[in-house]
C-alpha positions as CSV (number, residue, x, y, z in Angstrom):
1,X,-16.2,-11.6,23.0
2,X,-16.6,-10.9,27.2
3,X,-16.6,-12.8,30.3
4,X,-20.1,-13.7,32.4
5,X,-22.2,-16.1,33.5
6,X,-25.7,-16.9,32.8
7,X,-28.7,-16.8,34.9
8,X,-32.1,-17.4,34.4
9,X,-35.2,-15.7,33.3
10,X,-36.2,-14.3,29.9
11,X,-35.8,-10.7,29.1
12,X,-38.2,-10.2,26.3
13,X,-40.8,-7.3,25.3
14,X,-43.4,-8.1,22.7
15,X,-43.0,-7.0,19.5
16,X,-45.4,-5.5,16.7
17,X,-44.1,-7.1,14.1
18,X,-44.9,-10.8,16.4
19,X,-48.5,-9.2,16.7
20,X,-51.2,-10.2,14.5
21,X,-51.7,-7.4,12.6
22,X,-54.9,-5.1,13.3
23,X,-57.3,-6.6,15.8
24,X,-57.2,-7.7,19.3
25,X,-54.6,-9.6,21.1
26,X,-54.3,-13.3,20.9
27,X,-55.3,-15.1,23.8
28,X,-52.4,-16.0,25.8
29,X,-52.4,-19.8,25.7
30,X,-51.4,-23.1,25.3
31,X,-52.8,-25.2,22.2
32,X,-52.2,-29.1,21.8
33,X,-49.4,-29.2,24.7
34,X,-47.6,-25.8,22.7
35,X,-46.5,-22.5,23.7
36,X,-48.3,-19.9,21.9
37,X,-46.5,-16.4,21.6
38,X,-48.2,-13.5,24.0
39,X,-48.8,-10.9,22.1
40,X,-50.0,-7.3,23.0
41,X,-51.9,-4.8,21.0
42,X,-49.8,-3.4,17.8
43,X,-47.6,-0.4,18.1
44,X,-45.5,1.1,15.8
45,X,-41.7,0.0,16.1
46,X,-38.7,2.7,16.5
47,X,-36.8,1.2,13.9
48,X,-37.2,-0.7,10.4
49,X,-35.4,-3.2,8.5
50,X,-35.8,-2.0,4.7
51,X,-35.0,-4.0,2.0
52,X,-31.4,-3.3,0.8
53,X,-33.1,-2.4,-2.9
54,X,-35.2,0.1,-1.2
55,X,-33.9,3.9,-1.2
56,X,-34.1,3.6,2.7
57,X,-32.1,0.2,2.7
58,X,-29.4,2.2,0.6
59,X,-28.8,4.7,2.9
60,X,-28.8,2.3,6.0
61,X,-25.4,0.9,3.6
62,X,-23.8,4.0,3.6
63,X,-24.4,4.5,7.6
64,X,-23.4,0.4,8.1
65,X,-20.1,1.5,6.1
66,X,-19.1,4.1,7.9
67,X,-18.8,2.5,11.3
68,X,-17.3,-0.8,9.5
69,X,-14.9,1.3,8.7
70,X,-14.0,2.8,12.3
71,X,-14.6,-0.6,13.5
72,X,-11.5,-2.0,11.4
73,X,-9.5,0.3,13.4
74,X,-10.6,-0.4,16.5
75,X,-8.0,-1.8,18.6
76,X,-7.7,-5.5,18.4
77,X,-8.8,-5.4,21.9
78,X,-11.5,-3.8,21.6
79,X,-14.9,-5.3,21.7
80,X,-16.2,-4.2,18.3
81,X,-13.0,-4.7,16.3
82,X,-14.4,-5.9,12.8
83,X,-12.7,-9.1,13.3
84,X,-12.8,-9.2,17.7
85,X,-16.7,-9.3,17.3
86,X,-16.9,-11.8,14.6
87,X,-15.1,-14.1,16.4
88,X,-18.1,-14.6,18.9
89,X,-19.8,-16.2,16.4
90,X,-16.9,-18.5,15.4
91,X,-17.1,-19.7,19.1
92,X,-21.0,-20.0,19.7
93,X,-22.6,-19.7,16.7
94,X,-25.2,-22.3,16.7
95,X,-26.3,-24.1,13.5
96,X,-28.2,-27.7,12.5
97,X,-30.3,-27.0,15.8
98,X,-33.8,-25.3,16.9
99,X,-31.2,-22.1,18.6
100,X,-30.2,-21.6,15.0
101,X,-32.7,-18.3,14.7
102,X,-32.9,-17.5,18.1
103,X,-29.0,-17.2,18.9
104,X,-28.5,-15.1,15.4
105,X,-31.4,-12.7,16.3
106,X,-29.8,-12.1,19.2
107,X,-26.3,-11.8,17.6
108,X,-27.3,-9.4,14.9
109,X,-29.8,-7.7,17.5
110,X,-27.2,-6.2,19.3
111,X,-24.6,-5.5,17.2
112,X,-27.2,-3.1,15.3
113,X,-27.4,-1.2,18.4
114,X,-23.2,-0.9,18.0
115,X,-23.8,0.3,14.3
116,X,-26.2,2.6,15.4
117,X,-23.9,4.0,18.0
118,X,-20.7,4.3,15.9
119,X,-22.5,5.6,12.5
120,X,-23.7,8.5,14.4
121,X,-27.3,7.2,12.4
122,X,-29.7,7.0,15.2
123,X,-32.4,5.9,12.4
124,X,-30.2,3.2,11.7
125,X,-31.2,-0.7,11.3
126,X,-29.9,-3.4,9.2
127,X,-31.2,-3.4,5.7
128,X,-31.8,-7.1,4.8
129,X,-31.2,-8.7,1.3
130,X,-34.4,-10.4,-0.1
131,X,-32.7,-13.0,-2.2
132,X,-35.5,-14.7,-2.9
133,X,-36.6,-11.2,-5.0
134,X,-33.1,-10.6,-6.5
135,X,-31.0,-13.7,-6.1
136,X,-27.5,-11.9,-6.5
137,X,-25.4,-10.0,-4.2
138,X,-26.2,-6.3,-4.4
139,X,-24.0,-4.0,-6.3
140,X,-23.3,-1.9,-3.2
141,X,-21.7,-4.7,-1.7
142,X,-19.0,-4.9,-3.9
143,X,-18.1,-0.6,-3.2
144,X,-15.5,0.3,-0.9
145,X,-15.7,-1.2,2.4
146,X,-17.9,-3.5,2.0
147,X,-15.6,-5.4,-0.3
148,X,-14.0,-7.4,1.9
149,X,-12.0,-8.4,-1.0
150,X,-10.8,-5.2,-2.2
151,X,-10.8,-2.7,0.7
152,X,-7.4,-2.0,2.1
153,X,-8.6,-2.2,5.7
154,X,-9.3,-5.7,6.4
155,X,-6.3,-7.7,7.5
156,X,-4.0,-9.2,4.6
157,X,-2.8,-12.3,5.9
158,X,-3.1,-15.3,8.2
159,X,0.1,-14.6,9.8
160,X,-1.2,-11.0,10.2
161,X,-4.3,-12.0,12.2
162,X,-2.4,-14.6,14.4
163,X,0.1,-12.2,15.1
164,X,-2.8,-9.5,15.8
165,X,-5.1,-11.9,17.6
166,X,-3.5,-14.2,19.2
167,X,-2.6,-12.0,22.3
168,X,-6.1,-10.6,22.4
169,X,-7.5,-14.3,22.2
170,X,-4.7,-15.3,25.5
171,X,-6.2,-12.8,27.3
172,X,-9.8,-14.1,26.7
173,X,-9.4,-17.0,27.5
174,X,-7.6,-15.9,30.9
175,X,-10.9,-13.9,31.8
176,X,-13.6,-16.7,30.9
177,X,-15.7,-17.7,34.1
178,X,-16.3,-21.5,34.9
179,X,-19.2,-21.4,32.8
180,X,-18.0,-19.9,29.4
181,X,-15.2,-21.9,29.8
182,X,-17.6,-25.0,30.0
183,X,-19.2,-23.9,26.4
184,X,-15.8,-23.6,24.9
185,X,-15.1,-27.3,26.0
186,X,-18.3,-28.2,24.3
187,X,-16.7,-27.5,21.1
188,X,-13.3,-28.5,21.3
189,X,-12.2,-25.3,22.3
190,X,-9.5,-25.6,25.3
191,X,-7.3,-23.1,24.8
192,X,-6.5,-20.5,22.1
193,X,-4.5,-22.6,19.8
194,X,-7.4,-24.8,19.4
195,X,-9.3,-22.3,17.9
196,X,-6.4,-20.5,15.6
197,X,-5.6,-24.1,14.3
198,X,-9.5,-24.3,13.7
199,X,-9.3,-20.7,11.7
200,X,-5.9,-21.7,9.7
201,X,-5.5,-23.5,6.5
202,X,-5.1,-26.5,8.0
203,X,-8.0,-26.4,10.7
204,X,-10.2,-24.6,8.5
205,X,-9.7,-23.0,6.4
206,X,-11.9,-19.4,8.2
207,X,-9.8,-17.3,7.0
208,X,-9.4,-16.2,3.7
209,X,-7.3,-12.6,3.2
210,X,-8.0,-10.2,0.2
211,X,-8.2,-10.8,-2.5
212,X,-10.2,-14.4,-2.0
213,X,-12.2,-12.8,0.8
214,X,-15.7,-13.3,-1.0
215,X,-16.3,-15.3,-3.5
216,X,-19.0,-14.0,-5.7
217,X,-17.2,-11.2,-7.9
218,X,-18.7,-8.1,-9.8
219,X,-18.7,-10.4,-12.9
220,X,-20.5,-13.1,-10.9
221,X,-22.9,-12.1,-8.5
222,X,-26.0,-14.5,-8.7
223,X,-26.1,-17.7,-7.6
224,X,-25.2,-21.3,-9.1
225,X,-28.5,-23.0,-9.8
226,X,-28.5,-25.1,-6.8
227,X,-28.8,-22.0,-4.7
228,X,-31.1,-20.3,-7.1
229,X,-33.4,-23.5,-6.2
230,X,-32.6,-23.1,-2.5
231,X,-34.1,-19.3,-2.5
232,X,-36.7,-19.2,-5.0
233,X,-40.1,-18.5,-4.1
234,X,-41.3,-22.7,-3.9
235,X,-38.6,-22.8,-1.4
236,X,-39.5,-20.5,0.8
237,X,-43.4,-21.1,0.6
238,X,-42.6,-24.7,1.9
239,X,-40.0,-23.7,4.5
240,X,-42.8,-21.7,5.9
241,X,-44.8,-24.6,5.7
242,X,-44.6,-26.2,9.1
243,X,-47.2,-25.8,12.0
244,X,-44.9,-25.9,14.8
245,X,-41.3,-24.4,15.9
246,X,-39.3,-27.6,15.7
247,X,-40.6,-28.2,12.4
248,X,-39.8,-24.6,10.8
249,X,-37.3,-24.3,12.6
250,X,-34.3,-26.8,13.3
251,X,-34.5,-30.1,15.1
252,X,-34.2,-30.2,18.7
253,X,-30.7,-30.5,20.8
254,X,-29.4,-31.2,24.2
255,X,-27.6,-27.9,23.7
256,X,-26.2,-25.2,20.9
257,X,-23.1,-26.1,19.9
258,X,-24.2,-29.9,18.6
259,X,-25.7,-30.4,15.2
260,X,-29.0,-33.2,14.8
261,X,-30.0,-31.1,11.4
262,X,-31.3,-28.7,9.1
263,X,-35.0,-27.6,8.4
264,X,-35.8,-26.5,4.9
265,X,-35.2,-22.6,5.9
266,X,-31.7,-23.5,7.7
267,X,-30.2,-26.3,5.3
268,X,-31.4,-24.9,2.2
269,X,-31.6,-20.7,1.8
270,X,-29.3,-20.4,4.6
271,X,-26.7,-22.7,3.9
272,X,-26.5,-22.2,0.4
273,X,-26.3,-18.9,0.2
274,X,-23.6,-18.8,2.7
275,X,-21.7,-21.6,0.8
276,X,-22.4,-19.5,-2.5
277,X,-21.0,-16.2,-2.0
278,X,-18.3,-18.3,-0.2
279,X,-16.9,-19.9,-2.8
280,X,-18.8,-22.7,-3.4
281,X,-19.9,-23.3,-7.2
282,X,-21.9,-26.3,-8.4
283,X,-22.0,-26.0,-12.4
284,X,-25.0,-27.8,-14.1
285,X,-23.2,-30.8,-14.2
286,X,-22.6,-31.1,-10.9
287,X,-18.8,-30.2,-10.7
288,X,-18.3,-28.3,-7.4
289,X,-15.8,-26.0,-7.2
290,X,-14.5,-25.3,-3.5
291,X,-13.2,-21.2,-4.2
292,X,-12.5,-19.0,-1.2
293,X,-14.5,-16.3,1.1
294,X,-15.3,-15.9,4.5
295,X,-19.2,-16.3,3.8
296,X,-18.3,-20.5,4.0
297,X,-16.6,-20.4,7.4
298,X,-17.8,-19.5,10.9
299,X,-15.7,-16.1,10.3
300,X,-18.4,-15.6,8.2
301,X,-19.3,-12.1,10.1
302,X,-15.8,-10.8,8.7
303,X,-17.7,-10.1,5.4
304,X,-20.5,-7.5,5.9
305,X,-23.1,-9.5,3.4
306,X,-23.7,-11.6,6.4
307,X,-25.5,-9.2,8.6
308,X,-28.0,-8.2,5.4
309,X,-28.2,-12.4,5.1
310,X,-29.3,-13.1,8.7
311,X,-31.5,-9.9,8.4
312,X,-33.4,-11.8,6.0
313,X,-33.4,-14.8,7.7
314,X,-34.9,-12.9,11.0
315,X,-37.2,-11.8,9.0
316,X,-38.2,-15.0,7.6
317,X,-38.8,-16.2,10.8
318,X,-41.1,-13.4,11.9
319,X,-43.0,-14.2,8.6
320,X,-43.8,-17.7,10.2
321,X,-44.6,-15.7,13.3
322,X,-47.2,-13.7,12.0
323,X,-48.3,-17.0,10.3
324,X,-49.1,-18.9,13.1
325,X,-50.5,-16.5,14.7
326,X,-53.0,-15.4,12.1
327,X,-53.9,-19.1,12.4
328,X,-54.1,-19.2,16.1
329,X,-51.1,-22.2,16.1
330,X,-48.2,-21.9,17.9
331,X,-44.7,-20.1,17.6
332,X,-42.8,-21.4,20.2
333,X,-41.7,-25.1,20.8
334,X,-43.8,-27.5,23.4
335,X,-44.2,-27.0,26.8
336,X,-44.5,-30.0,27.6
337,X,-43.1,-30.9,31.4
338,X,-42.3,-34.4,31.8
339,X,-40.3,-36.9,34.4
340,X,-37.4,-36.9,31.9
341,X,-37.5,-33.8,31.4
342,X,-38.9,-31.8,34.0
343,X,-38.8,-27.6,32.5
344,X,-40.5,-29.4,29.0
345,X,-39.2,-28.5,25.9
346,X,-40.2,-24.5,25.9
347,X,-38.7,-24.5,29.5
348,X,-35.2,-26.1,28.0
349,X,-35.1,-24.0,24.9
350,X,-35.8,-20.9,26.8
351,X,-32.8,-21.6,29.7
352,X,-30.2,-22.3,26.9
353,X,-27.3,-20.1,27.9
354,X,-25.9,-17.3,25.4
355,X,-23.2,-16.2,27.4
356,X,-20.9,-14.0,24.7
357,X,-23.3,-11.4,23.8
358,X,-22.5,-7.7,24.6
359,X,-24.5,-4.5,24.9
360,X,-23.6,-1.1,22.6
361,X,-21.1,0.0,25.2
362,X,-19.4,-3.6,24.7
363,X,-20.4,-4.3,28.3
364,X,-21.6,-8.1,29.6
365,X,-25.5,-8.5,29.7
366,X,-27.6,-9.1,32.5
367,X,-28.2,-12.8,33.5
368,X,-31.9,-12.3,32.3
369,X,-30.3,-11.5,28.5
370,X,-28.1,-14.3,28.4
371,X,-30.8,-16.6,27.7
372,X,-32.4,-17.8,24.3
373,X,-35.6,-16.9,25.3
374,X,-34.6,-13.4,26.0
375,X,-35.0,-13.5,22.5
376,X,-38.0,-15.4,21.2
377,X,-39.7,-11.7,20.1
378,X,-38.0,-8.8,18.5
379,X,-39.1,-7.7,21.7
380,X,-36.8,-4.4,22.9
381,X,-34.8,-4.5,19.6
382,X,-37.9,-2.6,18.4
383,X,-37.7,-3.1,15.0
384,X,-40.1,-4.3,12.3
385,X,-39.8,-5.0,8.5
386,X,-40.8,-3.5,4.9
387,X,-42.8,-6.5,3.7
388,X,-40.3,-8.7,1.6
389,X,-40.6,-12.4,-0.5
390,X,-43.0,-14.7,1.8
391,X,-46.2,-12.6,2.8
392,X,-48.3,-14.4,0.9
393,X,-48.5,-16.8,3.6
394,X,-49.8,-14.5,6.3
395,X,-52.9,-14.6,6.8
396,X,-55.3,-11.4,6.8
397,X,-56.5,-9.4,10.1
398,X,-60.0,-11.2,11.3
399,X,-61.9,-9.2,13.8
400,X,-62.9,-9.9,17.3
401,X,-60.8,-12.0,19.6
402,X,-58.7,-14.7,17.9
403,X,-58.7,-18.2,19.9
404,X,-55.8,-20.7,20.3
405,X,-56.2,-23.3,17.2
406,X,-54.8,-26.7,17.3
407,X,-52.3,-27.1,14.8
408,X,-53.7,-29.8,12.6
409,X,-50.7,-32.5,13.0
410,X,-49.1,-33.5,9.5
411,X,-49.7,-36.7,7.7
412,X,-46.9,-38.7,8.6
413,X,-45.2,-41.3,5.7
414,X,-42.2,-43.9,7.1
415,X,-40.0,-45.3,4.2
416,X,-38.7,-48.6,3.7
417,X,-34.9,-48.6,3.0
418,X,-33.2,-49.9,0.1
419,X,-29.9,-51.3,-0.4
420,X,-27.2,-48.6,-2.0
421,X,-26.5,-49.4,-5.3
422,X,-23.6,-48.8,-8.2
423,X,-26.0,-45.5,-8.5
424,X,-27.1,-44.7,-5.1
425,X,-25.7,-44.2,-1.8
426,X,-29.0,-45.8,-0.4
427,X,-32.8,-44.9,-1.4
428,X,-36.2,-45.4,0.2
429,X,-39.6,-46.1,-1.0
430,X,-42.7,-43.9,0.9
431,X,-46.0,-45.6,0.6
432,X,-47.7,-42.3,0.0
433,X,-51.3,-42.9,-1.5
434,X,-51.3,-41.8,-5.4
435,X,-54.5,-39.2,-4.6
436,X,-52.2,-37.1,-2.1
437,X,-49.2,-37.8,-4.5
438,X,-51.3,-36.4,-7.1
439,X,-52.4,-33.4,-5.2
440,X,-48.9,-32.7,-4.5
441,X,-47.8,-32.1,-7.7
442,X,-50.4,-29.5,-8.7
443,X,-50.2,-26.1,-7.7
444,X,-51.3,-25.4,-4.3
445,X,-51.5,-28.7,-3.6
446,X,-50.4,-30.0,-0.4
447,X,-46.8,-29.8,0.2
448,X,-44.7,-33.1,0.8
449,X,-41.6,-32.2,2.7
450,X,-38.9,-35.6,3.5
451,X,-36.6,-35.7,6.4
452,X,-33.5,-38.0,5.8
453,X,-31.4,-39.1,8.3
454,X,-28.3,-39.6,7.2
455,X,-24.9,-40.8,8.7
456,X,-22.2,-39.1,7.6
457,X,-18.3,-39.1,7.8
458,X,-16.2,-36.5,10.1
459,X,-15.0,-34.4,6.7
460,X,-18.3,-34.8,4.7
461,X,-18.6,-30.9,4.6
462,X,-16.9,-30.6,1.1
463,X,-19.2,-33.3,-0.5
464,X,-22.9,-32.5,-1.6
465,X,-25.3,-34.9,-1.7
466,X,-28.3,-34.9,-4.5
467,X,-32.1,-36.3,-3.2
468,X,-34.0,-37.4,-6.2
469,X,-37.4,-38.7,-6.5
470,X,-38.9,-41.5,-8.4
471,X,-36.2,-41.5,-11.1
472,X,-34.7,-44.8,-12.3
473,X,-31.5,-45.6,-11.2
474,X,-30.5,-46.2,-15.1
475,X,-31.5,-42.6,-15.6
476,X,-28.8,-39.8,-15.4
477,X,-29.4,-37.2,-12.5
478,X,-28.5,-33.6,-13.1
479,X,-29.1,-30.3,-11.3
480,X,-32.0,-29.7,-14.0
481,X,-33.4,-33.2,-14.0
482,X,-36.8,-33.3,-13.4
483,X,-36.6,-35.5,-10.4
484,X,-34.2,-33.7,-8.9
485,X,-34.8,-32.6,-5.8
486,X,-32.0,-30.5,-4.7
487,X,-28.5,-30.9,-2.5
488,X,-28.0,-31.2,1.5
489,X,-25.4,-28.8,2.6
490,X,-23.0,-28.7,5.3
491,X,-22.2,-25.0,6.9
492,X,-19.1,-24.1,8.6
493,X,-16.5,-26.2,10.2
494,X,-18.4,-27.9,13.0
495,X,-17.1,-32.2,13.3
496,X,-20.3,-34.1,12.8
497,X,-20.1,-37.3,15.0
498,X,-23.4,-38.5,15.0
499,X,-26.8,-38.8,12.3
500,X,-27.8,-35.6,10.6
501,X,-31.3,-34.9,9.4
502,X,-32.0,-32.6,6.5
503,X,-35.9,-31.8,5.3
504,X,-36.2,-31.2,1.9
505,X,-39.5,-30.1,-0.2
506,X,-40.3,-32.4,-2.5
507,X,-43.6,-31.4,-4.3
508,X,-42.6,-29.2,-6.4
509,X,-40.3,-31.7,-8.1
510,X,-43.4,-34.0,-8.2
511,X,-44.6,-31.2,-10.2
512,X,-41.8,-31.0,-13.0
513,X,-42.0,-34.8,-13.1
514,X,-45.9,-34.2,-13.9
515,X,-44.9,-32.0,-16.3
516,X,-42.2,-34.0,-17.8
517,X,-43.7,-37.6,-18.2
518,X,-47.1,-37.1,-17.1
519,X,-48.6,-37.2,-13.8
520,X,-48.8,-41.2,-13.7
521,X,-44.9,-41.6,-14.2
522,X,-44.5,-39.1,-11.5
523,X,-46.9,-40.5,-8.6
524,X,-47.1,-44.2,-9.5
525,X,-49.6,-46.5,-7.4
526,X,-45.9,-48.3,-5.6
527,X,-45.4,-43.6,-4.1
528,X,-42.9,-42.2,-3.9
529,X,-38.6,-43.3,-3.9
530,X,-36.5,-41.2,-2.9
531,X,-32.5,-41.5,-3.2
532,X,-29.7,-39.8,-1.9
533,X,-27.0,-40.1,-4.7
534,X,-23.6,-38.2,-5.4
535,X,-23.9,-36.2,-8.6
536,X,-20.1,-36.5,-9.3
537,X,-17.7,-38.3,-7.0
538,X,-14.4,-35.9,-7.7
539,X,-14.6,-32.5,-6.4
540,X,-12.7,-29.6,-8.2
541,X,-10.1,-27.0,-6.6
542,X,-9.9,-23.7,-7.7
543,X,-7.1,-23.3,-9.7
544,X,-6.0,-19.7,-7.8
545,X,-6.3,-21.1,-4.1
546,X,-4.8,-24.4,-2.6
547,X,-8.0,-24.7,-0.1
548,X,-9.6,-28.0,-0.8
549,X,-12.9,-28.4,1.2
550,X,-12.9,-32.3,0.9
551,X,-11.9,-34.9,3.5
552,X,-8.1,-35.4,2.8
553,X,-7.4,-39.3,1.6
554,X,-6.7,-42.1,4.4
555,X,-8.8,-39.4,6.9
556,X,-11.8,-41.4,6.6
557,X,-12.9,-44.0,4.0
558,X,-16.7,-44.0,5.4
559,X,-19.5,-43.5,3.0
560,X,-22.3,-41.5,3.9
561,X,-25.5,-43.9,4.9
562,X,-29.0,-43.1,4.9
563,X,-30.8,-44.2,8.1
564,X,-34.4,-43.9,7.6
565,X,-36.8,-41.5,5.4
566,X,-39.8,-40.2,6.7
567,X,-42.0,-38.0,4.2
568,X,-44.8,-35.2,6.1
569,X,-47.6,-33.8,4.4
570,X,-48.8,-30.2,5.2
């Protein structure tokens, strides 16, 4: 963490890997009232991110170990102490928002750089883990210091970090300017005891000491099935789906430390996986067992899977890039200036201050970098990717000059709530037409994606709740039901004070109904209900930790509430 204040202007270089590949540039321009990224003619980047699996990705391991390792014995002062730099994410980190990939990029951006710099690998750039390909935690991560579990090095205790930290975090807070000080506030963060009571057991729990510091084991390192859904390869075709930033993205915010929701990429590969490795086990019978690791918290950055995890999700994200580009659409959010809002939504999403980032010498940034859209390319990270899980949507090279498209707008389905029932917490019925219904649920069909707004109560983090589609209520809903959908997860600690939307895919469960009852049962002529239902109502602790994730009785006796449904069709 540092002291500065932000200033305007982007500070970003196009990158290769946000070029079209082959071929001329695209026209600099704006399509439908949207910013189109300005891309220059492809060069080859300095660095690459390889696939961890690769031989190249395994060597980047042993480099990224090595300066973990000096890193833990940094001084606690010191900007890149392990533990000193992943507390900037636990104070800035943005999530359920459209900063969500812009922020991390810039997070993990820079701290490659320090990796770089303390490895002595000037080759060096993070590998990334393609779950999606091979949906378990690699077996490196588990060696030596990347064990956060079982390496010596990492602090032991809670008392041990608040004895360590709590000086370093005084002294912090002494040297924030006016405006860090006013992002702090955003999040309840006044002075340092707010945040250690946030990181302790009874805040947080964000810490988690050895040997509960990751959650996924040697003798279980793939996923629970929820999360094998959230990463497969349906997944991630329709969370590349959307035509426009907000829609791939996250939904919009007045600024990035507030949650309004989660697009498919965010709330389901993202969060699961992070909630997974955490701790976090749903069985097939949906009994959820809140277990222990850093992964689950907005420490997260404590355990070294997370770099490889955001690595991925970068590169997700330039996946959609290169999509709308070969398509002509755009990559950036709208730019459109109005009374209300006078710099537009491009101009507002590109002024959002970042003001804890530091360069490889641990120094503040330039106003011009403390910016999100300092960010919006790879730009003078200078990096590119070995092609991973998601190609297939890119579109091939076409010669000659490429014009702007207009990003064909989405069909757009409003539901009609229903009353909740013994069964549900609430449901909705879509009047979809059967022909698109049926389309849906064939293979390459169009995909159906639903956004669900949803109230929910202050401590709903520890409570999963299951969408299904057009399944009786006096039929039982399991994780391998054909109708089911999947589950919305929380991430982190952040209080949630106001309606969360979550988009979910929902074709390819039309699909397995299709396949299961035949394709009448699962598009009748009345389309589409979907219902947000609890697939067990008592969580499980794990016997070996006293962390319970759950809201603590006579905290709140709100139920969650679905607010409206809306189904798109891409």
């Amino acid at each position: 963490m540092t002291q500065d204040s932000a200033g305007p202007g982007p500070f970003s270089a196009p990158s290769r890997r946000d070029l079209m590949a082959g071929g001329a540039a695209v026209v600099g321009a704006m399509a439908a009232g949207q910013a189109l990224a300005q891309p220059a003619a492809p060069t080859k980047a300095r660095w690459r991110r390889w696939n961890v699996a690769s031989p190249e990705g395994k060597r980047a391991l042993a480099s990224y170990a090595r300066a973990i390792d000096i890193m833990l014995k940094l001084p606690p002062e010191h900007p890149y102490n392990w533990y000193n730099h992943a507390l900037t994410h636990t104070v800035d980190c943005p999530h359920g928002n459209w900063w969500f990939v812009v922020w991390h990029r810039g997070y993990v951006g820079w701290f490659e750089q320090v990796v770089r710099k303390l490895s002595g690998d000037n080759s060096f750039a993070f590998p990334y883990w393609d779950w999606t390909a091979s949906p378990q935690v690699p077996a490196e991560m588990f060696q030596g210091v990347l064990n956060p579990s079982t390496y010596p090095g990492y602090i032991q205790s809670l008392d041990a970090f608040n004895r360590t930290f709590g000086p370093v975090l005084e002294k912090f807070w002494a040297g924030l300017s006016n405006d860090q000080n006013q992002q702090l506030l955003i999040r309840g963060l006044r002075f340092p005891a707010d945040l250690l009571f946030d990181i302790g057991p009874k805040g947080g729990p964000m810490f988690f000491a050895p040997p509960n510091s990751r959650g996924s084991t040697p003798q279980r390192p793939g996923f629970d099935d929820v999360t094998n859904r959230a990463v497969s390869s349906w997944m991630l075709d329709n969370a590349l789906a959307p035509r426009d930033f907000i829609g791939f993205a996250s939904p919009k915010s007045q600024f990035h430390s507030s949650i309004t929701g989660f697009g498919v990429m965010e709330g389901q590969p993202h969060n699961k996986v992070h909630n997974c490795v955490g701790g976090i086990w749903t069985d097939p019978n949906g009994n959820t067992t809140f277990g222990d690791g850093f992964m689950q918290s907005n420490l997260s950055p404590v355990d070294p899977l997370f770099f490889l995890h955001h690595a991925n999700i970068d590169r997700i994200w330039d996946v959609w890039t290169r999509k709308q580009q070969g398509y002509g659409y755009p990559t950036l959010p709208d730019d459109n200036p109005n009374y209300l809002n006078p710099r537009g939504d491009l101009g507002q999403w590109r002024a959002e201050p970042f003001l804890f980032f530091r360069d490889s010498d641990g120094k503040p940034l330039p106003a011009a970098q403390q910016v999100a859209g300092a960010y919006e390319t790879i730009g003078a990270f200078d990096y590119d990717y070995q092609p991973g899980s998601g190609e297939n949507v890119v579109p091939p090279p076409r010669p000659g000059r490429l014009k702007a498209a207009v990003a064909a707008k989405p069909q757009l389905f409003a539901g009609k709530l229903k009353a909740p029932t013994p069964a549900s917490l609430a449901s909705g019925d879509v009047a979809v037409p059967q022909a698109l219904l049926s389309q849906a649920a064939k293979t390459g069909g169009p995909k159906l994606l639903a956004t669900l707004t949803v109230e929910l109560p202050p401590f709903e983090h520890g409570h999963d709740l299951a969408v299904v589609v057009n399944t009786p209520e006096s039929e039982a809903v399991g994780v391998n039901s054909p109708g089911f959908v999947t589950t919305l997860s929380m991430f982190g600690q952040h209080l949630v004070t106001r309606p969360v939307t979550f988009t979910v895919p929902i074709s390819p469960p039309l699909a397995k109904l299709a396949t299961a009852k035949g394709l009448t049962a699962a598009a009748p002529s009345t389309g589409l209900n979907i219902r947000l239902v609890r697939l067990k109502p008592r969580l499980l602790s794990n016997a070996n930790t006293p962390h319970d994730h759950g809201a603590p009785s006579g905290a709140t006796r709100a139920e969650p509430e679905l607010l409206g449904v809306e189904v798109h069709a891409y």
